[in-house]
C-alpha positions as CSV (number, residue, x, y, z in Angstrom):
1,X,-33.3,4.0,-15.1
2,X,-34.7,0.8,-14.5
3,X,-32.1,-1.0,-11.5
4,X,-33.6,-3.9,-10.8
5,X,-31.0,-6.3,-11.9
6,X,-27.9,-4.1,-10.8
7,X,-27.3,-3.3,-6.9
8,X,-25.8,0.3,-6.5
9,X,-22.4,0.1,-4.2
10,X,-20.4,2.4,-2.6
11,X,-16.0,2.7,-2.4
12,X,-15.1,3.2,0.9
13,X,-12.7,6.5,0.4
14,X,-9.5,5.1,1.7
15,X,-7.5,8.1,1.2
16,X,-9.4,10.4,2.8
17,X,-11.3,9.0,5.3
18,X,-9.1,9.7,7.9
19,X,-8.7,7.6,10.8
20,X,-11.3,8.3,13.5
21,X,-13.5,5.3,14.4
22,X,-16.5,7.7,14.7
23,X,-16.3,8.9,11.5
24,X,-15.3,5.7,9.6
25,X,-19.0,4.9,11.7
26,X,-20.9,7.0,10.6
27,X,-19.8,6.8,6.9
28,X,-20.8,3.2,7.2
29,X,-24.2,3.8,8.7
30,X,-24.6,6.6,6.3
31,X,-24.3,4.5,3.5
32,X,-26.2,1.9,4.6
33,X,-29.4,4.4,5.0
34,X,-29.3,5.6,1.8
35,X,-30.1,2.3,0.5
36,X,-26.7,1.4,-0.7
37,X,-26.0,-2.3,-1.2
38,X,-22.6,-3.1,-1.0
39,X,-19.3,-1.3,0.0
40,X,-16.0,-1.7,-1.7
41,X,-12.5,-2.3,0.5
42,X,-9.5,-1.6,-1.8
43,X,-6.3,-3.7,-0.5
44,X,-2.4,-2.4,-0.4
45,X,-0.5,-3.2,2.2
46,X,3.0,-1.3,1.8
47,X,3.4,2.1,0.1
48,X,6.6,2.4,-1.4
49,X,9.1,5.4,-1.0
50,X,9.6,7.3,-4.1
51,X,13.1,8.0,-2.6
52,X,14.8,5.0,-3.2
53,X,17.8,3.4,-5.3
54,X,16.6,3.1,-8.8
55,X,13.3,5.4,-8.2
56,X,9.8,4.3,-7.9
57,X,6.6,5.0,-10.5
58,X,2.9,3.9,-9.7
59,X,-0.2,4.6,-9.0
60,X,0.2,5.5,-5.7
61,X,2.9,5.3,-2.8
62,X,3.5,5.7,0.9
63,X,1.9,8.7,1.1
64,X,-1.7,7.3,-0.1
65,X,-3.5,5.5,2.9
66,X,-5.0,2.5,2.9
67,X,-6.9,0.9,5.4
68,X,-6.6,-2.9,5.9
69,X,-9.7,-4.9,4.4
70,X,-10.5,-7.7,6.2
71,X,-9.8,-5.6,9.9
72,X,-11.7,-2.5,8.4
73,X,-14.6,-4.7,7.6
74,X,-14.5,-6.7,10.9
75,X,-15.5,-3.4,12.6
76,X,-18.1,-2.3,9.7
77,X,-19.6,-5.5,10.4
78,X,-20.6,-4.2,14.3
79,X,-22.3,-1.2,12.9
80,X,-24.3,-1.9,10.7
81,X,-27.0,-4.6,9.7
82,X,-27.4,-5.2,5.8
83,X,-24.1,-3.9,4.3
84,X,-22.5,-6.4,2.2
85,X,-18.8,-6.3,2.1
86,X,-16.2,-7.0,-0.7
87,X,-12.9,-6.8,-0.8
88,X,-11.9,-5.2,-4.1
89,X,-9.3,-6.5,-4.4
90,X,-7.5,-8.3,-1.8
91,X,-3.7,-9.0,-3.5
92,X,-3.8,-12.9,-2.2
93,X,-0.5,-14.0,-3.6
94,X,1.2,-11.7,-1.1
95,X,-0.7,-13.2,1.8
96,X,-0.6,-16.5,3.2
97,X,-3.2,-18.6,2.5
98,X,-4.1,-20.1,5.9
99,X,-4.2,-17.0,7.4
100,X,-6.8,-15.1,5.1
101,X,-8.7,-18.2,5.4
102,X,-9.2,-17.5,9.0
103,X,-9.9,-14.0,8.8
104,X,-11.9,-14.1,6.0
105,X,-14.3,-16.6,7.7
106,X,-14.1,-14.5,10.7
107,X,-15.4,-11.4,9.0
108,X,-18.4,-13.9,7.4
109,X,-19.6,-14.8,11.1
110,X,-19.2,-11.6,12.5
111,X,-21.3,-10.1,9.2
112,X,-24.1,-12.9,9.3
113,X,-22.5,-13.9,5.7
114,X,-22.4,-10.2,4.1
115,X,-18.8,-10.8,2.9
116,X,-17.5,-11.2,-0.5
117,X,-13.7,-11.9,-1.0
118,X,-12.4,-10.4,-4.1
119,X,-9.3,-11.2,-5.0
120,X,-6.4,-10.3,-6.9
121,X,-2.5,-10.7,-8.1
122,X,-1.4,-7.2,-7.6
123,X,1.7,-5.6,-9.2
124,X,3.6,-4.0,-6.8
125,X,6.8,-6.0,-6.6
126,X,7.9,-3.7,-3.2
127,X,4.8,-5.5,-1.3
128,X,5.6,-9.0,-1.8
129,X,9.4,-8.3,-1.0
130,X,7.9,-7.0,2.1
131,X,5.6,-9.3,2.8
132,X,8.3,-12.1,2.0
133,X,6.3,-13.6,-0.8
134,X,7.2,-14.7,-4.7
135,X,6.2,-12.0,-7.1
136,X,7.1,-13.8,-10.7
137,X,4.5,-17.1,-9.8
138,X,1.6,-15.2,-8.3
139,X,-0.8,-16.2,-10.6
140,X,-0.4,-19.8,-10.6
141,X,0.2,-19.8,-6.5
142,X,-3.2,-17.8,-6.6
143,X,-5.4,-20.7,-8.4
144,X,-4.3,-23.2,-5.6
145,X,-4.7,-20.1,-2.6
146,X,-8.5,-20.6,-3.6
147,X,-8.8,-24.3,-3.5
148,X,-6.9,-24.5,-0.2
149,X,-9.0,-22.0,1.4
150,X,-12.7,-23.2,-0.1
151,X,-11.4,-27.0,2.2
152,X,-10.6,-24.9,5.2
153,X,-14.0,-22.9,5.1
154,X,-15.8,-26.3,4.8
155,X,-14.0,-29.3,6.0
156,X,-13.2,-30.3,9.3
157,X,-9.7,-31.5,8.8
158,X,-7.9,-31.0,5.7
159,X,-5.1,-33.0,4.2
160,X,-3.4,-31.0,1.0
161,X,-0.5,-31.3,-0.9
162,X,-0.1,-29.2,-3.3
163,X,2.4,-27.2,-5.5
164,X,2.8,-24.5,-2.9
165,X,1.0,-25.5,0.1
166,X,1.1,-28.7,2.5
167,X,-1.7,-28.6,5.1
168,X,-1.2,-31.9,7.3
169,X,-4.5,-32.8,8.8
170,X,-5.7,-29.9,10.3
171,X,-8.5,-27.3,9.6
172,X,-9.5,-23.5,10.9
173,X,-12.4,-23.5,13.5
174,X,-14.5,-21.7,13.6
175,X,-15.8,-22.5,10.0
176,X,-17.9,-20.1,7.9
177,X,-21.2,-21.3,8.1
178,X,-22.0,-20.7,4.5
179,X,-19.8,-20.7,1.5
180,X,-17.9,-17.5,1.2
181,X,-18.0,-16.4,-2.6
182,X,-14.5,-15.6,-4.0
183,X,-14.7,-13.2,-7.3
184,X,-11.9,-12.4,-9.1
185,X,-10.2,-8.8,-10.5
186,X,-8.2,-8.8,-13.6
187,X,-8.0,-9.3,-17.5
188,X,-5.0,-11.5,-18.2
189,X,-5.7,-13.9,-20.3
190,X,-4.8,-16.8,-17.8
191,X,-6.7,-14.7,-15.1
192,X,-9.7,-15.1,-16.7
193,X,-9.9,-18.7,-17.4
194,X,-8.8,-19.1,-13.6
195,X,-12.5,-17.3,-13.0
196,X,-13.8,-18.7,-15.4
197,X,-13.0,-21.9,-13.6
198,X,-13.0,-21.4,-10.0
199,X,-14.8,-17.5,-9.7
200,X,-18.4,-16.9,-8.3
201,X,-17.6,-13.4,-9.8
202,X,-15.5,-11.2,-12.1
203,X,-14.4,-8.0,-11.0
204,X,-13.7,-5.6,-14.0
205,X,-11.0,-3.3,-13.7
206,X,-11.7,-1.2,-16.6
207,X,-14.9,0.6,-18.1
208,X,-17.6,-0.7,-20.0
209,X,-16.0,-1.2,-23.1
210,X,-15.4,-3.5,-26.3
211,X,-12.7,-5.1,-23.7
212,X,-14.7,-6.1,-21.2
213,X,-17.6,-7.3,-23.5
214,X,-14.4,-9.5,-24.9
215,X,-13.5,-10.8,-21.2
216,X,-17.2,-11.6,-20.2
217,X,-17.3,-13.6,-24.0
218,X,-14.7,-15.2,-22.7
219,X,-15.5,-16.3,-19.7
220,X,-18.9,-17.2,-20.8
221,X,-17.1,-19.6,-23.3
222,X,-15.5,-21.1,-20.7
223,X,-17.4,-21.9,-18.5
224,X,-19.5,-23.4,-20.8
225,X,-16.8,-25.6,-22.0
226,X,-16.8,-27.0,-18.3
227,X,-20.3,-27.6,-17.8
228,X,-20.6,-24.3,-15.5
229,X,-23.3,-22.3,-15.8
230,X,-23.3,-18.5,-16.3
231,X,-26.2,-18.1,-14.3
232,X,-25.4,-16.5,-10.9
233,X,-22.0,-15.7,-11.8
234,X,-21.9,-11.9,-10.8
235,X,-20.3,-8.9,-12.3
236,X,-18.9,-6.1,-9.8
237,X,-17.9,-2.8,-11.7
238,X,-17.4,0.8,-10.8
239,X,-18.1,4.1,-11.7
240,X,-16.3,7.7,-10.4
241,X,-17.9,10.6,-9.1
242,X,-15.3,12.5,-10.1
243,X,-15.7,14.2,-13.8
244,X,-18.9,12.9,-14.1
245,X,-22.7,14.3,-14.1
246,X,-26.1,12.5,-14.3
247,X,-26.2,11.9,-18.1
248,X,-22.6,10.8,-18.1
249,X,-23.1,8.4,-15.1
250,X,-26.5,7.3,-15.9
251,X,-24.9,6.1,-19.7
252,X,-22.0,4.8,-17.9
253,X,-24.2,2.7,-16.0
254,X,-26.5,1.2,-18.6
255,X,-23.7,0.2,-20.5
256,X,-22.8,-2.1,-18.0
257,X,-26.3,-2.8,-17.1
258,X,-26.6,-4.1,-20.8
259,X,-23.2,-6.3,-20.6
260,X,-25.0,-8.0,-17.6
261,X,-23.1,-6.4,-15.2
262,X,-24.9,-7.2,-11.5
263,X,-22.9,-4.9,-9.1
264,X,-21.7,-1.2,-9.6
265,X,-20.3,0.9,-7.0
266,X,-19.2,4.7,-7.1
267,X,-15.7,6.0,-6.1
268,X,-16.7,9.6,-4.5
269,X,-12.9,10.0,-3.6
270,X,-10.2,12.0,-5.4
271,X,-13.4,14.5,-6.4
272,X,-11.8,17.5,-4.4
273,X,-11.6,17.5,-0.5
274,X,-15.0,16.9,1.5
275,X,-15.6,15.0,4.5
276,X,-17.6,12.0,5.5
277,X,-21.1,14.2,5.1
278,X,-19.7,15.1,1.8
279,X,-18.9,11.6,0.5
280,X,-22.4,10.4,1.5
281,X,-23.9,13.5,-0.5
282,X,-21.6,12.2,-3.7
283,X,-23.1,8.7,-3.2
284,X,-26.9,10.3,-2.8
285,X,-26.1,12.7,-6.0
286,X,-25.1,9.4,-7.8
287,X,-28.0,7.5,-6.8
288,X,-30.5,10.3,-8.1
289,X,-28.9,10.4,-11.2
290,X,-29.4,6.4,-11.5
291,X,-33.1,6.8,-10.3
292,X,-34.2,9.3,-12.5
């Protein structure tokens, strides 16, 4: 198969890759020597308690660990050398805006500019409580989260007023020293004109599919409505280890690859248990498959 316009990622395995420094390491470095280009960060912050008044259903809950993005990536950053970085996606809304401003340009200094923040609105209603943030205007608080935080990477004092935020002459320091590219996950309507508007990237979060060919269409349409081009505007997708075998991953992957798709990454979690040899050996598997 013919990759030459698609980079092969990997999903860091946030359930199961424990918590030892050395092994979280050496999964990084392992990943970055088998020629992978990216990793993907998944982002929750609170696990709720299935226990509680009124019940809880989701995709996951307390008992599912995930490791913080941006502090995760900080120390990926320090071991390794080419590994680009994206969080996929970081829930914005429930963070404040200032703050992942810093950190985010942080993790782009300490990287040499290997850092891609993806971003998203979430649905867990339990996080923002917790975090002490609106849950019902997410997505409109999330268009202006961007535009404040693209001044703060690149001005040296900002003045804002805006619908949710007031920033009164002041700035972060230190500044990125490139722009930091903000991609988007999601398919609501309004979420897609908001990337096709503001986004250096989408961020499917679904398969390769009539769907998604809509969404891209979509976007496309837009953007050309506002004089943006479509050229350079990437496409971050993902495949699973799990069920799958060559033929089925190396169809899965040229269906993207033919929707224009420029990034795809492989989830070797939830596959059965393995350790941090064993993810790596999923990711090689994968990348055989790809190759041919």
């Amino acid at each position: 198969m013919d990759l030459k316009n698609m980079q092969i990622g990997a999903v860091f395995p946030h359930n199961e890759i424990g918590t030892d420094p050395s092994a979280i390491k050496a999964y990084a470095q392992g990943v970055e020597a088998l020629g992978i280009s990216h990793l993907l960060i998944y982002d929750h912050v609170l696990g709720a308690d299935p226990d509680r008044e009124g019940g809880f259903r989701g995709p996951y809950d307390k008992d599912v660990a995930f490791h913080e993005p941006l502090t995760t990536f900080a120390f990926i950053a320090a071991v390794t050398q080419k590994l680009e970085m994206i969080t996929t996606v970081m829930i914005l809304p429930q963070r404040q805006t200032v703050l992942v401003a810093k950190q985010a340009a942080q993790v782009a200094l300490l990287s040499n500019n290997r850092f891609r923040l993806g971003v998203g609105v979430g649905w867990n209603q339990v996080e923002y409580t917790g975090l002490n943030e609106t849950f019902n205007n997410r997505g409109r608080r999330q268009a202006e989260q961007v535009e404040v935080m693209r001044k703060l990477w690149s001005e040296d004092s900002v003045d804002y007023t805006g619908e949710y935020h007031r920033i009164d002459k002041a700035s972060i320091n230190p500044r990125p020293s490139k722009p930091i590219p903000v991609w988007f996950g999601g398919s609501a309507p309004a979420l897609l004109d908001r990337t096709a508007r503001l986004g250096d990237g989408w961020i499917p979060l679904m398969g390769a599919n009539e769907k998604a060919q809509a969404c891209l269409d979509h976007m496309k349409a837009k953007r050309e409505e506002a004089g943006l081009s479509f050229d350079g505007f990437g496409i971050q997708s993902q495949a699973q280890y799990a069920g799958g075998d060559a033929d089925r991953w190396v169809k899965h992957a040229k269906a993207w690859q033919n929707m224009g798709c420029t990034h795809l990454a492989v989830a070797t979690h939830n596959a059965g248990e393995t350790n941090v040899d064993g993810h790596l050996k999923r990711i090689e598997e994968y990348q055989r498959a790809l190759q041919g």
